[in-house]
SEFIZA-3560 file (N, C-alpha, C; in Angstrom, 3 decimals):
REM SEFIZA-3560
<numar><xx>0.816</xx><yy>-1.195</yy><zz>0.000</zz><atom>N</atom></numar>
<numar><xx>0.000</xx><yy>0.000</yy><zz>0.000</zz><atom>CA</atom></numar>
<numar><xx>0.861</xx><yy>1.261</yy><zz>0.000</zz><atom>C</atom></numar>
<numar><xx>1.835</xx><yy>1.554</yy><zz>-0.931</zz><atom>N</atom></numar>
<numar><xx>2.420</xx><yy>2.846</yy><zz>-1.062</zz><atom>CA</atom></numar>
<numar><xx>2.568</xx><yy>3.130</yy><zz>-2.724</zz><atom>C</atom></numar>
<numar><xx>1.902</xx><yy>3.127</yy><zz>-3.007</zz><atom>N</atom></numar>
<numar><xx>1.916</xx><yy>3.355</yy><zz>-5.114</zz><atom>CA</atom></numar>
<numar><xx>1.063</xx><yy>5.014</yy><zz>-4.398</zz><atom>C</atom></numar>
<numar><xx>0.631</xx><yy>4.756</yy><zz>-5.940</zz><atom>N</atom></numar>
<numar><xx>-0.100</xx><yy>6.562</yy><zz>-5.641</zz><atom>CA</atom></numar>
<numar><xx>-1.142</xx><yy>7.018</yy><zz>-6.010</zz><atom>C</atom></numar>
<numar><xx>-2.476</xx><yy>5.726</yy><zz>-5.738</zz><atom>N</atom></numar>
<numar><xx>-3.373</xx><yy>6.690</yy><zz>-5.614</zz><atom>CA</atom></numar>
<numar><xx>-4.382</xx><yy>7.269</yy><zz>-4.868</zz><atom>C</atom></numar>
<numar><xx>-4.862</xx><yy>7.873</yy><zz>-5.584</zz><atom>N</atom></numar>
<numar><xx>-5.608</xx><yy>9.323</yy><zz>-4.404</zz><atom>CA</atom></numar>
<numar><xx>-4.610</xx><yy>10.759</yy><zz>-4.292</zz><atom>C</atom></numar>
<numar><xx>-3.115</xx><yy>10.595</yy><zz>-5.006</zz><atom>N</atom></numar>
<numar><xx>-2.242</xx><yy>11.834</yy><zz>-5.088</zz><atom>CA</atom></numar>
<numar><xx>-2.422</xx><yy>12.180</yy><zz>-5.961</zz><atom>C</atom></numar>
<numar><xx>-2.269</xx><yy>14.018</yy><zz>-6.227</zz><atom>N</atom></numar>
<numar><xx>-2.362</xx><yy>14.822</yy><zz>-7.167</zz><atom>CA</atom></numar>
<numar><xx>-0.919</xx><yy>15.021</yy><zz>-8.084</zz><atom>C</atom></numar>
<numar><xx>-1.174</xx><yy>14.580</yy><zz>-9.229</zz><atom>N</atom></numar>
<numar><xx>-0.199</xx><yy>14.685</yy><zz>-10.512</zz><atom>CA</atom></numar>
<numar><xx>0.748</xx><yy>16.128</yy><zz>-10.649</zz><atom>C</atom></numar>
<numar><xx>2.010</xx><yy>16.226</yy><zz>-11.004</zz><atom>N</atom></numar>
<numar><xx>2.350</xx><yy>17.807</yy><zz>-11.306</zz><atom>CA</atom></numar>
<numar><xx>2.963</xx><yy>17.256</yy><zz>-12.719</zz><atom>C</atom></numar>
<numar><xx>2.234</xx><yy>18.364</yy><zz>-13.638</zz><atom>N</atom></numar>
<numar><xx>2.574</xx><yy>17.797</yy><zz>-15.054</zz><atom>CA</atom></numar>
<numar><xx>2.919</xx><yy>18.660</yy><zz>-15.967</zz><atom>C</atom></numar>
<numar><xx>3.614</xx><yy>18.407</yy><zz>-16.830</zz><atom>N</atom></numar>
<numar><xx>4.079</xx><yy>20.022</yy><zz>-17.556</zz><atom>CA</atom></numar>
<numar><xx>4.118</xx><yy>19.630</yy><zz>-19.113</zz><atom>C</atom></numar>
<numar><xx>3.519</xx><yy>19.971</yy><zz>-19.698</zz><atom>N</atom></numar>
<numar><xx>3.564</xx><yy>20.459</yy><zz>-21.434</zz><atom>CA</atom></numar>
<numar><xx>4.505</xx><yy>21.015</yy><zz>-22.154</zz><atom>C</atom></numar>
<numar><xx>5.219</xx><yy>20.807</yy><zz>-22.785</zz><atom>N</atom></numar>
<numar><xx>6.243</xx><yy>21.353</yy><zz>-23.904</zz><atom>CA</atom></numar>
<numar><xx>6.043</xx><yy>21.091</yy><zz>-24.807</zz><atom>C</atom></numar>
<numar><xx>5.469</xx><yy>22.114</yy><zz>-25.516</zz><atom>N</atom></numar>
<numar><xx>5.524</xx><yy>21.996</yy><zz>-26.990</zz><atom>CA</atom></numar>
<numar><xx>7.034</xx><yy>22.377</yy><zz>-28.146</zz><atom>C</atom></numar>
<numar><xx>7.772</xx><yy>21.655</yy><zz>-28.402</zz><atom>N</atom></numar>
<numar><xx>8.691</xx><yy>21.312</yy><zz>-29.556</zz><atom>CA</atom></numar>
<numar><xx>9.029</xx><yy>21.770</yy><zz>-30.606</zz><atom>C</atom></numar>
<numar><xx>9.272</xx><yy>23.103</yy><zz>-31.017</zz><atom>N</atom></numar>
<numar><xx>9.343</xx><yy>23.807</yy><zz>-31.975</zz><atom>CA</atom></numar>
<numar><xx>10.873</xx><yy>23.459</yy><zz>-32.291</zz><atom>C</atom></numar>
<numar><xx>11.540</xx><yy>24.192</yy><zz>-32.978</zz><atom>N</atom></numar>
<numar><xx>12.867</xx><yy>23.779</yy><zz>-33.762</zz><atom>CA</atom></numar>
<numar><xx>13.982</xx><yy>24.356</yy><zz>-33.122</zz><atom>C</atom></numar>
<numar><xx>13.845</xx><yy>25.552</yy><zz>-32.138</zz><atom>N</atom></numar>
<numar><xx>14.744</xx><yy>25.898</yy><zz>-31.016</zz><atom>CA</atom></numar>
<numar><xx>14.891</xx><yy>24.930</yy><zz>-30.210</zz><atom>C</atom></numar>
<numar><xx>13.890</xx><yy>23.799</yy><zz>-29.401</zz><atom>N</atom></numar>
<numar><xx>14.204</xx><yy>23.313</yy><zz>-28.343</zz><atom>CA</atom></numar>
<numar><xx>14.175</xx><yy>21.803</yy><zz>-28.955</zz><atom>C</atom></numar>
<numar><xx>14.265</xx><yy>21.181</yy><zz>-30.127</zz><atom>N</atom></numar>
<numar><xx>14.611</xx><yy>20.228</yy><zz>-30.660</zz><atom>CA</atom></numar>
<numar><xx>16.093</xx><yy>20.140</yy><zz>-30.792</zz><atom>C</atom></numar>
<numar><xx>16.782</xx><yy>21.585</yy><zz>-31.436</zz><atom>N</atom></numar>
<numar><xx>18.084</xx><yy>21.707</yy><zz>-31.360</zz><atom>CA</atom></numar>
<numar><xx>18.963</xx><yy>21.719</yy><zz>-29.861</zz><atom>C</atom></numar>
<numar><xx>18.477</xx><yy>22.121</yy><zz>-29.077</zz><atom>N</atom></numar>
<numar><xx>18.489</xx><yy>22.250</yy><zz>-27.893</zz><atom>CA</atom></numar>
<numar><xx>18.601</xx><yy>20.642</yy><zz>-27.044</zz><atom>C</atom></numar>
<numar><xx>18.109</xx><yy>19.908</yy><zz>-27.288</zz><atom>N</atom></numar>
<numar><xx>18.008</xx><yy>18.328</yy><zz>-27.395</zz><atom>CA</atom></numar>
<numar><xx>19.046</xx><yy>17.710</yy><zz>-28.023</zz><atom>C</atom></numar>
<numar><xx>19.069</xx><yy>18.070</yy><zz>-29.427</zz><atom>N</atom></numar>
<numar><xx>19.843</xx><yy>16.999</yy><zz>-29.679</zz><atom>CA</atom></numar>
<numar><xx>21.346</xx><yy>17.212</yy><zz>-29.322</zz><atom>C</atom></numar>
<numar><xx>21.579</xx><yy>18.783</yy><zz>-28.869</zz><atom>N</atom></numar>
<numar><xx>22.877</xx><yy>19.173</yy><zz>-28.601</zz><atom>CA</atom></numar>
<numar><xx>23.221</xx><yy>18.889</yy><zz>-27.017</zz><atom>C</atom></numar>
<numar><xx>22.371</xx><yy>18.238</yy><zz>-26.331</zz><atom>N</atom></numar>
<numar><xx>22.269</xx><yy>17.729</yy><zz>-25.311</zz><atom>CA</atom></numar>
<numar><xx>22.106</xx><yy>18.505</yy><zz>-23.974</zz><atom>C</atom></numar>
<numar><xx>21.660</xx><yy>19.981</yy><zz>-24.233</zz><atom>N</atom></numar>
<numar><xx>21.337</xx><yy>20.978</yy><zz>-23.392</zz><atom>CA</atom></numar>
<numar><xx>20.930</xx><yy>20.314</yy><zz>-22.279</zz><atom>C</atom></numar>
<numar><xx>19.542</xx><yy>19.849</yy><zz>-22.190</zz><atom>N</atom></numar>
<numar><xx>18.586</xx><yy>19.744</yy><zz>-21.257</zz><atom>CA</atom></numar>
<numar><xx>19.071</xx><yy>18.413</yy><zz>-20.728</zz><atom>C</atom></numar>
<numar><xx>19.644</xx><yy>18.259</yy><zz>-19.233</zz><atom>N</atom></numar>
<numar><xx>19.980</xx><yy>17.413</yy><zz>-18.437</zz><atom>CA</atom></numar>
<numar><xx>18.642</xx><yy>16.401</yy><zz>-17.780</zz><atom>C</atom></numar>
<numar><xx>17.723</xx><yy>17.437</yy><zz>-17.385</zz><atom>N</atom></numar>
<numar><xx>16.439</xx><yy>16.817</yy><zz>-16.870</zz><atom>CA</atom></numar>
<numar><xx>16.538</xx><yy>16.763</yy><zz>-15.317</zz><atom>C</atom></numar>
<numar><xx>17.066</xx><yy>17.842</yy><zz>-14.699</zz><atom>N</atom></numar>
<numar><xx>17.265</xx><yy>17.770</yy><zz>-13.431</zz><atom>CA</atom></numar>
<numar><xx>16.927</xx><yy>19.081</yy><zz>-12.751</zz><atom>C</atom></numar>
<numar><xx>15.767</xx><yy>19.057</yy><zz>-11.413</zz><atom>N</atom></numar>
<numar><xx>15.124</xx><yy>19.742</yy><zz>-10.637</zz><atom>CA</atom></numar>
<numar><xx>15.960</xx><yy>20.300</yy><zz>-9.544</zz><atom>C</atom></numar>
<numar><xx>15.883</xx><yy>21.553</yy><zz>-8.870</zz><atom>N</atom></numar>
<numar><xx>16.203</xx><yy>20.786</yy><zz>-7.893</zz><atom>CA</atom></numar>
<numar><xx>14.945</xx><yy>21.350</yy><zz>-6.274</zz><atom>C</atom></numar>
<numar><xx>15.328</xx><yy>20.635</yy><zz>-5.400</zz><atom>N</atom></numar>
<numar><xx>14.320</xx><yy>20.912</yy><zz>-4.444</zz><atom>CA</atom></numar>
<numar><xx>13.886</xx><yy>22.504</yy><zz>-4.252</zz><atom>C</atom></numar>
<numar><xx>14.350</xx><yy>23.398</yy><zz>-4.608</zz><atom>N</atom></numar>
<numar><xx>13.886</xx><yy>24.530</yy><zz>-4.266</zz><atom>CA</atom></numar>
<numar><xx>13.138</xx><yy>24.949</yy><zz>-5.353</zz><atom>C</atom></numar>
<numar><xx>13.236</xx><yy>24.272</yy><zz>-6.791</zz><atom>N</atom></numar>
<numar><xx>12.367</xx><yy>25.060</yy><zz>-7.624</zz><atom>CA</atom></numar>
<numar><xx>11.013</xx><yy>24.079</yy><zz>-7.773</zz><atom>C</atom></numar>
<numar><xx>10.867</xx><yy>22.670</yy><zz>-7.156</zz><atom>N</atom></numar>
<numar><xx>9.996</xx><yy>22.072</yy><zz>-7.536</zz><atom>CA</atom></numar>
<numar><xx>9.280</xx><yy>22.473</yy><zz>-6.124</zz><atom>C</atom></numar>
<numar><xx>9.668</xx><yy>23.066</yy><zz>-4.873</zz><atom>N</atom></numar>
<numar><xx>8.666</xx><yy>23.872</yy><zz>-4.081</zz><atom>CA</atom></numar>
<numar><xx>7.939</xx><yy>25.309</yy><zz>-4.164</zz><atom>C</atom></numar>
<numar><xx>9.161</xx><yy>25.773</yy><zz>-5.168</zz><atom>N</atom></numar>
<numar><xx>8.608</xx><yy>27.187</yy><zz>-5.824</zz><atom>CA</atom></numar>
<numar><xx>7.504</xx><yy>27.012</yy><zz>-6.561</zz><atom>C</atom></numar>
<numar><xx>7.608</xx><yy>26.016</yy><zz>-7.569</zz><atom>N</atom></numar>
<numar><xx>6.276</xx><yy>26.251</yy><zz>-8.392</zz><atom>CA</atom></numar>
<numar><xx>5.263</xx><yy>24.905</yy><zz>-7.616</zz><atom>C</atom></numar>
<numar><xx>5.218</xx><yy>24.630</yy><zz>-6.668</zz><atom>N</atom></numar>
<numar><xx>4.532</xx><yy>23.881</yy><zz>-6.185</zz><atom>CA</atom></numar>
<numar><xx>3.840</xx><yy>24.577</yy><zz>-4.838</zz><atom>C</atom></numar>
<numar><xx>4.507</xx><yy>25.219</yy><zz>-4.437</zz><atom>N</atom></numar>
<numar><xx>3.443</xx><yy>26.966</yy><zz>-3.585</zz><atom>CA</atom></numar>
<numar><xx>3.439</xx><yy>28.148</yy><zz>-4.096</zz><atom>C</atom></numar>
<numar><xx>3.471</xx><yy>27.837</yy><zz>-5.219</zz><atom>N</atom></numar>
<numar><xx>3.250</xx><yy>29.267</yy><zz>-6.148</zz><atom>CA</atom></numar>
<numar><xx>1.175</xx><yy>29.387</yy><zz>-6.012</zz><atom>C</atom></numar>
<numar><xx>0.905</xx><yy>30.820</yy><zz>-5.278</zz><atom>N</atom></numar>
<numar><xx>-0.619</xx><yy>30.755</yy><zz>-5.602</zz><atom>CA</atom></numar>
<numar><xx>-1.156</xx><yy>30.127</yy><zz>-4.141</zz><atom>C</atom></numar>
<numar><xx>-0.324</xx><yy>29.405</yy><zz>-3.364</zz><atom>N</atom></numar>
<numar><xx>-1.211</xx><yy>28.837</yy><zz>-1.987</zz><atom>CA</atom></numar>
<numar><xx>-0.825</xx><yy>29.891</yy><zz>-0.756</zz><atom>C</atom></numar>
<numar><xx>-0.035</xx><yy>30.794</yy><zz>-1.134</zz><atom>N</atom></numar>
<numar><xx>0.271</xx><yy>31.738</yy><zz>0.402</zz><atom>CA</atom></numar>
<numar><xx>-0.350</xx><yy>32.908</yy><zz>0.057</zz><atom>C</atom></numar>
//
């Protein structure tokens, strides 16, 4: 009994235009958060 449901999703959209395709394949985007910005936009709007 620890999977996830009944928790609320945080989900994000990117749409792919030809800047951030290049941006990809040149290996820019690592894919890494870190704790202070995934609480920033996660109490963004509740205080």
């Amino acid at each position: 009994m620890t999977g996830y449901r009944g928790r609320t999703g945080i989900y994000e959209l990117l749409l792919v235009d030809d800047a951030i395709r290049a941006a990809l394949a040149r290996n820019v985007a690592a894919g890494v958060t870190s704790m202070e910005e995934v609480l920033r936009v996660t109490r963004e709007g509740t205080e």
